[in-house]
N, C-alpha and C positions, 0 to 999 in steps of 0.2 A: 504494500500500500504506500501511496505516495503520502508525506507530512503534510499537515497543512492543508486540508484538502479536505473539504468539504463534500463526502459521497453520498448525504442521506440529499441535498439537494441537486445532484446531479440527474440528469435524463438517463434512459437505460443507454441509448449511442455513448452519452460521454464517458459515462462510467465504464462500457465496455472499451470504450476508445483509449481511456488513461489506465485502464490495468493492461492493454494490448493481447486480449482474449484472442483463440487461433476459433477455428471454426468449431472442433470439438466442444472447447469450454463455452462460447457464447450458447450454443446447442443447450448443453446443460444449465446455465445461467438461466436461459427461456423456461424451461422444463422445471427448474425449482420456482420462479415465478409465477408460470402460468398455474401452479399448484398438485403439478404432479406427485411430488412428492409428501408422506407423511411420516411422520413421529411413529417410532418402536415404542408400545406401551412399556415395556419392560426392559428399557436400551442395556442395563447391563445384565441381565438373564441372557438374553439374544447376540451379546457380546462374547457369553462362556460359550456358549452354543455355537457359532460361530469360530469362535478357537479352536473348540474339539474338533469340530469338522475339520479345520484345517490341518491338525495335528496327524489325525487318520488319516489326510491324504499325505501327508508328508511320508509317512511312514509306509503306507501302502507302495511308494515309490522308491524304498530301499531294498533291494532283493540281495542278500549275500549268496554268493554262488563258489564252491568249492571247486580247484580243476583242476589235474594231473599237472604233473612239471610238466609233463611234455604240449598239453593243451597251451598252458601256461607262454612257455617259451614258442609257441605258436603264434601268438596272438600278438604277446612281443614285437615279436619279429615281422608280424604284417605290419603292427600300429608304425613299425621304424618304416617298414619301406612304404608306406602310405603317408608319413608324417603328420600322422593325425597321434592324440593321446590317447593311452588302452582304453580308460573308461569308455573315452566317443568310439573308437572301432567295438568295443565289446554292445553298447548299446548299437552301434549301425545296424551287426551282425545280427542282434535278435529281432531285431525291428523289421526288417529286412523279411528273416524265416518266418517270423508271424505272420507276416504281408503276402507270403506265397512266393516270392523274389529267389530264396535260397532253397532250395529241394536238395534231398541227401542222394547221391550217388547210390545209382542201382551195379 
């Protein structure tokens, strides 16, 4: 916010105009105006609830996977001659075989 600045007598152009809103935020600026938005009766009940949720998908997204030295030093050794890091090659590869992309040799 700019000092000195009077925003409760400002038009909605100027106000958008001196905080330099991109198209997104005036979007949203319109949308909390026009009264789209409402109050969470219970903002921090909805807060823990929200955290949990997030917490579950955090974790959902850690998968520890065990794998032979030899797998190991496999993956290594693409991640080097690809020059990508094992995590990104280890996620490409399964993302990849879940997609149907990678099929196991008959």
């Amino acid at each position: 916010m700019l000092p000195n600045v009077d925003y409760d007598s400002m038009t909605d152009e100027e106000f958008v105009a001196a905080l330099k809103l991109d198209e997104e935020e005036r979007a949203l600026l319109e949308s909390i105006e026009s009264g789209e938005w409402v109050s969470v009766p219970n903002v921090e009940q909805e807060i823990q609830r929200l955290q949990a949720m997030a917490r579950e998908q955090i974790a959902r997204q850690k998968i520890e996977v065990n794998l032979s030295m030899q797998d190991t030093n496999k993956i290594y050794d693409l991640a080097e001659q690809f020059q990508k890091p094992v995590a990104n090659l280890a996620q490409e590869i399964i993302h990849r075989y879940l997609g149907g992309e990678l099929v196991e040799k008959v």
